[in-house]
C-alpha positions in Angstrom: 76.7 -27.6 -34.0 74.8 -25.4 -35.4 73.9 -24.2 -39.2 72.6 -21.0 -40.9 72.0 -20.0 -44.2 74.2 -16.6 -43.9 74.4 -14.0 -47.0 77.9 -12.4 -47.2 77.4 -10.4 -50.7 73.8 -10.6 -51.6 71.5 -11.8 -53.0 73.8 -14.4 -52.9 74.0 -17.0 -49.3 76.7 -19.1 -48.3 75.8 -21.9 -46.2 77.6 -22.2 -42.6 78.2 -25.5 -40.2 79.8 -23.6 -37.2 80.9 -25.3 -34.1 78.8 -24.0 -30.8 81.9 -25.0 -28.5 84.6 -23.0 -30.2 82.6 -20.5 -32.4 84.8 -22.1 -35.2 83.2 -21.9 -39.2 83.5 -26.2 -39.5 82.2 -26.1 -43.3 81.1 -23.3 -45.8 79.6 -23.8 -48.7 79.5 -20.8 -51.5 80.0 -22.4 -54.6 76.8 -24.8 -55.0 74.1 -22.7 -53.6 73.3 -19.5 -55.2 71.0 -18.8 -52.2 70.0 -21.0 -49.4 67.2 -18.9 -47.5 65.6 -21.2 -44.6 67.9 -24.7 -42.5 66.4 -27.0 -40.1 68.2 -29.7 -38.3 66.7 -33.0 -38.4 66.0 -34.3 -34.4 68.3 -37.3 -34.6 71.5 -34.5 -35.4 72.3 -37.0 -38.2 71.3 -34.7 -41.1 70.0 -30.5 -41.6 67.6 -29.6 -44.4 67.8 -26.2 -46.6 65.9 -24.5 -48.5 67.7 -23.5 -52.3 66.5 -21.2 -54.9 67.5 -20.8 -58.3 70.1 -23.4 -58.2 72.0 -26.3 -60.4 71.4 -29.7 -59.2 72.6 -33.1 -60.9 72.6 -31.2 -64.5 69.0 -29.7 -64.1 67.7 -26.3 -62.8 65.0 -27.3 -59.6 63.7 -23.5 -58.9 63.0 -24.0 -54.8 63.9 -27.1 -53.7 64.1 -28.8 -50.2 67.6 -30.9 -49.6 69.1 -32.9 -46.9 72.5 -32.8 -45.8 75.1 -35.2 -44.0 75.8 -33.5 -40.9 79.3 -35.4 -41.1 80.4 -35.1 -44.8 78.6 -31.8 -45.5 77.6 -33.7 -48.2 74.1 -33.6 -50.1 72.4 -36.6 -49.6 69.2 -36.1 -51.6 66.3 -33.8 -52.9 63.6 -34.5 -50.7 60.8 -32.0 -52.5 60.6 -28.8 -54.5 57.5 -26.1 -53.8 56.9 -22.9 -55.2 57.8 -19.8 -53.1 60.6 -19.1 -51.7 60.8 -21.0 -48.8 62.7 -19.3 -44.9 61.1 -21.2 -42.4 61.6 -24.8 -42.1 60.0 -26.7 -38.9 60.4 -30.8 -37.9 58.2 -32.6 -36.1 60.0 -34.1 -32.5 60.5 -37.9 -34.1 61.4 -36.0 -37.7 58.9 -38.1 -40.2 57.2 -34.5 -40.9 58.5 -30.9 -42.2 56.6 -28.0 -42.4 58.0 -25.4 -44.8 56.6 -22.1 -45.1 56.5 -20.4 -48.5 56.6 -16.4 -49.0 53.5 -15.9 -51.3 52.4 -19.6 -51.7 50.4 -22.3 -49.2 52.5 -23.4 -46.7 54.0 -27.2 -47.2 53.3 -30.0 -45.2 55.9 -33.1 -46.7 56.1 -36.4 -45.6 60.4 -36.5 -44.8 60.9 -40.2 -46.0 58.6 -39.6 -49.5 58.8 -36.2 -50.3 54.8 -35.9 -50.6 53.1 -32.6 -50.3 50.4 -31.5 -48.1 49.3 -27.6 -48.8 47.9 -26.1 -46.2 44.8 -23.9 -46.8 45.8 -20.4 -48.2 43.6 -18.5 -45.6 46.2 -19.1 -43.4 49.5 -17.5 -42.8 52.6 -17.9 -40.1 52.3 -21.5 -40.1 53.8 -23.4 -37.0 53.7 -27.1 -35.9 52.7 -28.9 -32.9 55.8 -30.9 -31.3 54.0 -34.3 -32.3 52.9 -33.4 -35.8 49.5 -33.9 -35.4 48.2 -30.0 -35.3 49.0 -26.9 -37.3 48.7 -23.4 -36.1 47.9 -20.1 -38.3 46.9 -16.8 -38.3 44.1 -15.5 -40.6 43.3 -12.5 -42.3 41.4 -11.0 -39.1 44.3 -11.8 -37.0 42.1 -15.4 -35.3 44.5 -18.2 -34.7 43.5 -21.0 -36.3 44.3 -24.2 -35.2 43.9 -27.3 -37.8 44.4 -31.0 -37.7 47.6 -32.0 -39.6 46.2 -35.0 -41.2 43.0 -33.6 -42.6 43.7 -30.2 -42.5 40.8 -29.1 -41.1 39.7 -26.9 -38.5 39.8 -28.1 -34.6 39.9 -24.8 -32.9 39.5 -20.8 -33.2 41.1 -18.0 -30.8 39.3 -15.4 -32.0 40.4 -11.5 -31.3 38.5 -10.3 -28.1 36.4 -7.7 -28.9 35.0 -6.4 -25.4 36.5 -4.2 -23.2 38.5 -6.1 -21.5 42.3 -5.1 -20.9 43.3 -7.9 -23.0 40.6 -7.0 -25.6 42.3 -3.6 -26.3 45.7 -5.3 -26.5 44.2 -7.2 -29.8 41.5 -5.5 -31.2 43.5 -3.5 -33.5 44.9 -6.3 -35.9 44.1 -9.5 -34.0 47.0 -11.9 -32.2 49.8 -11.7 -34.6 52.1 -15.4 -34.2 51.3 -18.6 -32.7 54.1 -21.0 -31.1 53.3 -24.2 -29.7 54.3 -25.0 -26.3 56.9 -28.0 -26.1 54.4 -30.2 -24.4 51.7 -29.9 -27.2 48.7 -28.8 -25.0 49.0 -24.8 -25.1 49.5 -22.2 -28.2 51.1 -19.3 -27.5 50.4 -16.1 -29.0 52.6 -12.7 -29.4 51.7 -9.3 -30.7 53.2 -6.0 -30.3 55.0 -6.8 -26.8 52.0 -8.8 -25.7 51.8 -12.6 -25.1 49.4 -14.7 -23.9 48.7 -18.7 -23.3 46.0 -20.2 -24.4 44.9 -24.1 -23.3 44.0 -26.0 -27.0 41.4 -28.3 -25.5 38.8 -26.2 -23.6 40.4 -22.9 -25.2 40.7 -21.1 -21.8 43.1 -18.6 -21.2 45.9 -19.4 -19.1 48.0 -16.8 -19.0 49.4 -13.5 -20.4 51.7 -10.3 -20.0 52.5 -7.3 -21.8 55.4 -4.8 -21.9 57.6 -6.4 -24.4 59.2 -4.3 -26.6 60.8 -5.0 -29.9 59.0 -6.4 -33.0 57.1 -10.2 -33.4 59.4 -12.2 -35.1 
């Protein structure tokens, strides 16, 4: 299966449960939600999240709140946290105790799935991804350095800083640094893209491990 929040007459976004095999719309859901920006699935396939804005739930208004669904029932199940900002990308650790949720014009959100507690993560950052296992973060900052922090006390491990020699892959990046991070599935590299470039970056000894350019198209 697969879910996305898609708008058919915006601003407002109907939310859509569509079969992979068949292509076939299995549940859509337009009256509840006057706009559901960002979904996730959960990694047992039991249950998605979304992300709702300006909406009606159990009698009060909730501004941006985070709910889970029954994958089943298309049922809501419960209100697992509401943040400020309005929230499109929503990221699960691999055994699903932690969500990440990234907030336009707000910290970034680091919540505990089964209590609903917040973590911000530090402002300076922006483009937040997390590692497979939950236990590191990954940002960009203001000079385009990808930061890498420790999920638990949200500090700093590691720093890719922006070559600034003359190297080939220094005049790739020394215009407005690395752009977005991605962890690899196995947890030990970051990856980084920027304007058709990538590169692979090991997180322990922070030695470059690979990279190619010629990408067209924009980061996304």
């Amino acid at each position: 299966r697969l879910v996305s929040s898609a708008p058919e007459d915006y601003p407002r976004a109907a939310l859509h449960v569509w079969s992979v095999a068949t292509g076939e719309a299995l549940f859509i859901d337009k009256a509840k939600l006057q706009s559901c920006i960002g979904v996730a699935w959960h990694p047992d396939g039991k249950s998605f999240v979304t992300s709702l804005s300006h909406i009606e739930f159990d009698g009060r208004s909730a501004g941006y709140s985070l709910d889970s669904w029954d994958a089943e029932t298309f049922r809501q199940q419960r209100r697992i946290a509401t943040v400020q900002g309005t929230t499109k990308s929503l990221m699960f650790s691999a055994d699903g105790q932690k969500l990440l949720a990234n907030t336009s014009g707000w910290p970034a959100n680091l919540i505990d799935y089964r209590s609903g507690q917040l973590r911000q993560v530090p402002n300076t950052l922006h483009s937040i991804v997390m590692s497979p296992d939950g236990s590191r973060l990954a940002g960009t900052d203001k000079e385009g350095n990808i930061v890498i922090l420790d999920s638990k006390s949200m500090t700093e491990v590691r720093r890719f800083l922006v070559p600034r020699n003359d190297e080939k892959i220094g005049r790739v990046f020394r215009t407005d640094g690395f752009g977005r991070a991605f962890f690899h599935p196995q947890g030990d590299s970051v990856f980084t893209f920027k304007s058709g470039f990538w590169s692979r970056w090991n997180l322990d000894t922070g030695e470059l491990l690979q990279w190619q350019s010629g990408f067209g198209g924009q980061d996304s």
